[in-house]
N, C-alpha and C positions, 0 to 999 in steps of 0.2 A: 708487489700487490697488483692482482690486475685488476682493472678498472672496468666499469660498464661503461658504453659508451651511448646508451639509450637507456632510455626506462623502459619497466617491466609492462607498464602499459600499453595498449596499439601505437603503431607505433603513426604519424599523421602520413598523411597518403595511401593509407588502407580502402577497406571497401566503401563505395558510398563519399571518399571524399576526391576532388578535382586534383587536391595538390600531389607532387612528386614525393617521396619518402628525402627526410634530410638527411644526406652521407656528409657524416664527420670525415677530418681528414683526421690521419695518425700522423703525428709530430713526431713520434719513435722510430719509421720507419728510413727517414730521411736520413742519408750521406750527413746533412750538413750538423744536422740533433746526434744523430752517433759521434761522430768525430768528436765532439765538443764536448760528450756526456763521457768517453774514455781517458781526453787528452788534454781536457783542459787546467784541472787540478796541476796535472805536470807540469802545464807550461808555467803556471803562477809557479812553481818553485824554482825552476830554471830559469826564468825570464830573463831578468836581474843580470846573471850573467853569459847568457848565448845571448841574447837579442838587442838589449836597451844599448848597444854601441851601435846597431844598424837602426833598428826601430823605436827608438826611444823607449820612456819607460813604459812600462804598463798601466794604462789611469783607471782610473776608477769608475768611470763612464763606460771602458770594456766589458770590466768586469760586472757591473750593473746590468747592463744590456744582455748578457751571457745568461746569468740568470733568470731573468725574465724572458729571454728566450726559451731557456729550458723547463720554464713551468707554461708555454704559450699552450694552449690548444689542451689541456689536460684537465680533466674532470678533476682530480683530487688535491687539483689548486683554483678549486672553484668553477662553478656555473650558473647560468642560470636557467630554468625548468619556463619550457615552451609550452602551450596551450593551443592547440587550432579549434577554432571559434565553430568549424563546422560538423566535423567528427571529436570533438572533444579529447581525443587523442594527445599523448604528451610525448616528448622527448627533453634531452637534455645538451644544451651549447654549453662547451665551455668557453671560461675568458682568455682575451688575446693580450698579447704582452705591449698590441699594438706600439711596437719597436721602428723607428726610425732606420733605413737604410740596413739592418742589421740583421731584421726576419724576413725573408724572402714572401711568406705568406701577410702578414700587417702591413709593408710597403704595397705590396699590391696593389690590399686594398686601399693606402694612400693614394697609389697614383692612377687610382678609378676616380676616386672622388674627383682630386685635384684637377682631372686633364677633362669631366663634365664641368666644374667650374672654367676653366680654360675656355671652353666650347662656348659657353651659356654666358659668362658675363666678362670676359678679357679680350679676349681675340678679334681686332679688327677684322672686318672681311674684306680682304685682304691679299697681295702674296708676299709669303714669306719665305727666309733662306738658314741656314745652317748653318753657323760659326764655331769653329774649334780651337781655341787658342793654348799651344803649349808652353812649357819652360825647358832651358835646359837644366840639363841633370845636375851642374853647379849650383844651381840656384832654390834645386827641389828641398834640401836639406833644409832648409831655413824655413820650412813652413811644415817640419814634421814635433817640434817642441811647443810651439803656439800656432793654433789652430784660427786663431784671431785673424793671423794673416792673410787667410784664404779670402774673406769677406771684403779685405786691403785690394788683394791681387781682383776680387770681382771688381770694383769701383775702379780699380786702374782702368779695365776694362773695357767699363759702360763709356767713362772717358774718351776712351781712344776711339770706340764703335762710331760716340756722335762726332768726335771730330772728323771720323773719317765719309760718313754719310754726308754733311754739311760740306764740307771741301766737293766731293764728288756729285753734289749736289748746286755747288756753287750758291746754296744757301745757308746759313752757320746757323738761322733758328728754325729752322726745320729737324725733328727731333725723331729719330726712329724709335719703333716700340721694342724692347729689350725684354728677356727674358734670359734672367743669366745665372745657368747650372755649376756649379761647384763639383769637381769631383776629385778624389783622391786616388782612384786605385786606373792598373793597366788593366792588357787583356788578360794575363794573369794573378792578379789579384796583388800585384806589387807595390808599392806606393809613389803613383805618379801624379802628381796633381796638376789639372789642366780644368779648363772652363769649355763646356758647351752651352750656348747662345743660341737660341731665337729670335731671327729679326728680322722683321718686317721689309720686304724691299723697296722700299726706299723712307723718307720720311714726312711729317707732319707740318703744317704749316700753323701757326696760330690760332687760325680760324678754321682748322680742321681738314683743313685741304691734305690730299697726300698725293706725293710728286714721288713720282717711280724711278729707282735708283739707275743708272746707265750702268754700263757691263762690270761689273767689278773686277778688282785687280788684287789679286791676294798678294801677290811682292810689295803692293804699297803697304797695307796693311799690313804687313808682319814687320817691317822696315817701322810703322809709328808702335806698334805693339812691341819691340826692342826698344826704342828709344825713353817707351814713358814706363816700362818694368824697371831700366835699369837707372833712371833716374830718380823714380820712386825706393829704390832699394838705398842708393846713396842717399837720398833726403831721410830716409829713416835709420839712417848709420850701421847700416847691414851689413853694409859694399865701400869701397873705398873707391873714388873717384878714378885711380889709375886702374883700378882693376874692370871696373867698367867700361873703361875708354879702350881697356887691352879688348873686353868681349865684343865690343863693338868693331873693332878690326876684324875681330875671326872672318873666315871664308865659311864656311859652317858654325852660325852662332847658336843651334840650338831651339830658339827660336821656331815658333812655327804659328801659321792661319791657317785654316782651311776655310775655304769659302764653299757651300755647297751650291746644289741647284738651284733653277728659282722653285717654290711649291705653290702652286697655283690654290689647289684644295684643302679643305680645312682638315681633313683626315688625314691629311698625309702630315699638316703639322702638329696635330696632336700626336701622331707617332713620334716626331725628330723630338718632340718637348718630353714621353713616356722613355725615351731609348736618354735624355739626357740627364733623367733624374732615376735614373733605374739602381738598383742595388748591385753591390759587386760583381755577385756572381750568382748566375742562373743555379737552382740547383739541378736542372738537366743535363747542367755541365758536368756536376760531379759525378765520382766513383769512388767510395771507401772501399779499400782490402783493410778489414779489422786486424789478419793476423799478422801482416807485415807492418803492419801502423803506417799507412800511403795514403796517400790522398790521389787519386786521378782527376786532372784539370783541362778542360779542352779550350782551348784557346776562343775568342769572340773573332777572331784573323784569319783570312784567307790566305793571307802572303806578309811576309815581315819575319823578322826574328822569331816574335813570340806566337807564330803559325802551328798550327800540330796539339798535340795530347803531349801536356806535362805531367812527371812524376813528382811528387814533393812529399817528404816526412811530414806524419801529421803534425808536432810541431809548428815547423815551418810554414804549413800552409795556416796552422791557430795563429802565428805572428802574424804574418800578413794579413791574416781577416778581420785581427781587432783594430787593426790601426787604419782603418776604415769608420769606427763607429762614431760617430759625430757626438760632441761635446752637447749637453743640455741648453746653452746657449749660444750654440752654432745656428746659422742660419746659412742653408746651402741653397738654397733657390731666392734672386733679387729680381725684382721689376725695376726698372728704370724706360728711361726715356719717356717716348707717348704713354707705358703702361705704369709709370710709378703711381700710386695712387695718389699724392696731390695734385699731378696734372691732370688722370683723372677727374677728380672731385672738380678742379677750376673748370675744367670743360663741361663736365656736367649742370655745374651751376648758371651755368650760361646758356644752357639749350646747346653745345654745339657740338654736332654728330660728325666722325670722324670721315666716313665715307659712307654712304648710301647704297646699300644692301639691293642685289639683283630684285625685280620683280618676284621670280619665288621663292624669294626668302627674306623678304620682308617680315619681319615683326612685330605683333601691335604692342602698344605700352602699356606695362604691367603697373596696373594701379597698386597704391601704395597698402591700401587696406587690404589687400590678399596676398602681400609680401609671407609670412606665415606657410600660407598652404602652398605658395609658388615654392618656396627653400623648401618644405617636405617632401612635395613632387620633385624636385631636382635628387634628391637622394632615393629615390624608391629604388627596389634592389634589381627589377628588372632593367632598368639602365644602366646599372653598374655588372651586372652580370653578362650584358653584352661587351662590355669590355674587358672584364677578368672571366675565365673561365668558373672558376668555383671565389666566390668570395663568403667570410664567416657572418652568418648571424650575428647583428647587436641590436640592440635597442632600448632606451629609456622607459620602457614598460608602456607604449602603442604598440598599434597592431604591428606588424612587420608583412606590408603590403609587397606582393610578386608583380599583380595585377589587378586592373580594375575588376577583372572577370572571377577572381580568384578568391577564396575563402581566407578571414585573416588568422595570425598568429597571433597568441599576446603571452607574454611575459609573465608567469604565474607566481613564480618568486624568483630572489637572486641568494643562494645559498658560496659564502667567500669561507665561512669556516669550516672545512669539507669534515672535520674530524666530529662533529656535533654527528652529522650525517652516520658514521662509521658506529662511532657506539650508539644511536639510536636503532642500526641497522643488525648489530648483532643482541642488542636488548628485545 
């Protein structure tokens, strides 16, 4: 069935009106919607036994998310019928699957929103630095059957961050502001789980002071980052004490930190916090050949093993990309340290401001009674459209403001049962 993807009406952005015409994106046209719309069926019947010995089983949060994927962006699983206020002109958005890590277009637009919140109400001003912390590949297996433990392995984590700020600080209550990413997959979509961190360089002092970290030393770090993984693995009867004490010998334990730069500007850390909660895989990276059933994968690598353009059976690359889709009660992004939100709240309660903001970027203080229109202003789409190139139309039936200069949108109705539509259309 093909679909309209506008109404028969002008369409808004015509003559006489200020706004751009709205281009729909096609969800059909995508590598990653094909693949999934040919191959996926299959792999639910083979799963079971090519895959659940390497990638466990198939859950059911996959396969949810799969689906909702493959109705995201499509009129004849619903829309809703847009209205411009100023030429009267209609078109029609469809609804998002708004998917979790899974749809390259809905995480987008997560991580527009989430990295203006970042900007507007988390982020000290500040510099901050880049933390990477791996596993080795012994120890990846134990976090592909419960996913619980990922949330385990961040809190090891934030542990080890402040003990190691506080030691190199030579003050233990001085607390860095943390920002700690969960991820599962490699440069090619494999399932590697490791933690990217944002954190503040150096840390906080009670009364808000913040004392600037000395050069950091990532062998120290990765040296207490082994010691409290493999201690926490034995306290949770994972690992057996010998065998820990043998990994702790190794000459190459696996193990790894990376410490980054320092990042002086606040743009450059909303990049390392957008680049650490990002989805698997770009789909620029992809390339389906339908007739050989492949997937073409270009590596995120300049140099390393998995550097270069991968071949993988579609299949294979289906395995690998659900075992990425986060469980419903996953939680892959933590705040800790200065940013958990009790310490937060305690220091708010108390008047006490973390660091004092340059002369021009001082902010005045946002009265409580325009809280309301302040959180609609932070969502207007022209903010967010600087940060994602194209993001989808929503909204709760307001206008759907570009700009202040601009003519608004509004929500005319929201049509979920598309088939009412169909035989009304051929009656």
């Amino acid at each position: 069935m093909e679909h309209a993807t506008r109404s028969e009406r002008p369409v808004a952005g015509g003559d006489g009106c200020a706004r751009a015409p709205y281009t729909p994106r096609r969800p059909q046209t995508s590598p990653l919607y094909r693949v999934l719309a040919d191959h996926f069926e299959t792999l639910e019947r083979v799963h079971e036994e090519r895959f659940e010995p390497t990638h466990g089983p198939l859950r059911r949060a996959a396969r949810r998310a799969v689906g909702r994927f493959l109705d995201c962006g499509l009129l004849e699983h619903g829309f809703a019928r847009v209205r411009c206020d100023a030429c009267r002109a209609e078109f029609l958005v469809a609804f998002r699957c708004k998917g979790r890590q899974f749809c390259p277009s809905c995480h987008a637009r997560r991580l527009a929103e989430w990295s203006l919140w970042l900007a507007e109400r988390l982020l000290a001003p500040v510099a901050h630095r880049q933390v990477v912390l791996t596993l080795p590949k012994r120890l990846r297996a134990y976090l592909i059957y419960d996913r619980r433990r990922l949330g385990l392995l961040s809190r090891v984590a934030t542990r080890t961050l402040r003990a190691y700020v506080g030691a190199a600080l030579g003050e233990r209550a001085a607390v860095p502001g943390l920002i700690v990413c969960a991820q599962t997959f490699g440069s090619v979509a494999h399932f590697h789980p490791h933690l990217h961190v944002l954190m503040t360089d150096g840390g906080f002092r009670r009364d808000g002071t913040f004392v600037p970290l000395p050069a950091p030393d990532a062998a120290v770090l990765e040296a207490l980052w082994q010691r409290a993984v493999l201690a926490e693995f034995v306290r949770q009867g994972w690992l057996e004490e010998d065998a820990a004490a043998a990994m702790m010998s190794w000459p190459h334990s696996g193990f790894g930190a990376y410490l980054g730069p320092r990042i002086e500007d606040r743009e450059g850390a909303l990049r390392v916090a957008r680049y650490s909660a990002r989805a698997p895989v770009a789909e620029s990276r992809l390339r389906y050949d339908a007739e050989r059933g492949e997937v073409e994968l270009v590596a995120d690598r300049v140099g390393g093993p998995y550097a270069g353009v991968h071949r993988l059976a579609a299949l294979e690359f289906l395995a690998r990309w659900v075992d990425h889709v986060p469980e419903h009660y996953e939680v892959r992004v933590r705040y800790a340290g200065a940013y958990a939100t009790r310490r937060r709240v305690w220091w708010r309660r108390r008047g006490v401001e973390l660091v004092a903001a340059p002369a021009d970027q001082v902010v005045s203080a946002e009265p409580a009674a325009d809280w309301p229109a302040l959180r609609a202003r932070r969502r207007r789409w022209a903010e967010l459209l600087r940060m994602v190139f194209k993001v989808e139309v929503e909204t709760d039936g307001q206008p759907l403001l570009l700009s202040d200069r601009e003519p608004a949108r509004t929500a005319a109705c929201f049509i979920a049962n598309t088939a009412l539509v169909l035989v009304a259309k051929r009656s």
